[in-house]
C-alpha positions in Angstrom: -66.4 -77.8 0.4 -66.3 -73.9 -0.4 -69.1 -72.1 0.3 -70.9 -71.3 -2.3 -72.7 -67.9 -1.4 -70.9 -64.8 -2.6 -68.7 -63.2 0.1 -67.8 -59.2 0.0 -64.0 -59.0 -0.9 -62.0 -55.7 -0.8 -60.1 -53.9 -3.4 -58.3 -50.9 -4.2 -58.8 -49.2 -7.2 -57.5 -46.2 -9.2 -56.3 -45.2 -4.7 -60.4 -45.8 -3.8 -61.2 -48.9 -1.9 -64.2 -50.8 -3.0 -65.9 -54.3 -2.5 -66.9 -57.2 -5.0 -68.8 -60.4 -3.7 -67.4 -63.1 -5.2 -68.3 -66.9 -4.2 -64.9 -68.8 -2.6 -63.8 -70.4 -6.0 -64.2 -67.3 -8.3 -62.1 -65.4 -5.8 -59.4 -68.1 -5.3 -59.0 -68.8 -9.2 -58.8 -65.0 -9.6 -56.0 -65.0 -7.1 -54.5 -67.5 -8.7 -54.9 -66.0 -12.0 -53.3 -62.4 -11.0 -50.1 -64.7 -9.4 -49.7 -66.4 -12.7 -49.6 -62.5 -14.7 -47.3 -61.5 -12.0 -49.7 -58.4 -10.9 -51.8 -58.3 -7.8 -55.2 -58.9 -7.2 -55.7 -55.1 -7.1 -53.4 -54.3 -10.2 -55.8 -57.3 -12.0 -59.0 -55.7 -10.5 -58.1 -52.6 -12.1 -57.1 -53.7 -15.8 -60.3 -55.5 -15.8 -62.3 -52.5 -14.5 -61.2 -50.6 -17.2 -61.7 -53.0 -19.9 -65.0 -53.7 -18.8 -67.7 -51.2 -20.2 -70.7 -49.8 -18.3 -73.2 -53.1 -19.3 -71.4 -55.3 -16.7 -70.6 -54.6 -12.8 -67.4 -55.4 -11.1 -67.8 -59.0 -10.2 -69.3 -60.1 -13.1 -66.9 -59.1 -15.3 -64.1 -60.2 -12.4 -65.9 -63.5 -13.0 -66.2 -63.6 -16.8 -62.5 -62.7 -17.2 -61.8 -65.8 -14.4 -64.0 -68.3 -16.8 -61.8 -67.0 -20.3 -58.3 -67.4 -18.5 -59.2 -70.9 -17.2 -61.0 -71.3 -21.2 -57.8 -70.5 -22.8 -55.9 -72.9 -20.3 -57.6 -75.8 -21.3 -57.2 -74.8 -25.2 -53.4 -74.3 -24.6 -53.7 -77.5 -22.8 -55.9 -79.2 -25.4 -54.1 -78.0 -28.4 -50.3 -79.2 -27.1 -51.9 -82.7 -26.8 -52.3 -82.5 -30.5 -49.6 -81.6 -31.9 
């Protein structure tokens, strides 16, 4: 089992490294979403760090964008099955 107790992670953004702590499965499905857009995790990092607002930090909204992309999967997913 992954751990389940946030882990530092580092990223470069906008040429300035930085750190999130993200638990195992938020940063492997956030990897794996950045693969599936053809960017990198840093590229990914830094579209959602400017979409994100002041109200949220970093990780949270790393892991609020991770819990919509896997959302709209199982829609796409759900929808084909009805049609």
């Amino acid at each position: 089992m992954t751990d389940l107790r946030p882990r530092k992670r580092s990223l470069t953004l906008h040429g300035h490294r930085t750190s999130v702590s993200l638990e195992d499965a938020f940063w492997c499905e956030f990897q794996s979403m950045a693969r599936s857009k053809g960017l990198s995790v840093n590229a990914l990092a830094a579209r959602i760090d400017r979409d994100r607002g002041v109200s949220a930090g970093l990780a949270s909204a790393i892991r609020v964008a991770v819990l919509r992309d896997l959302r709209s999967q199982v829609d796409r997913v759900s929808f084909s099955q009805y049609r």
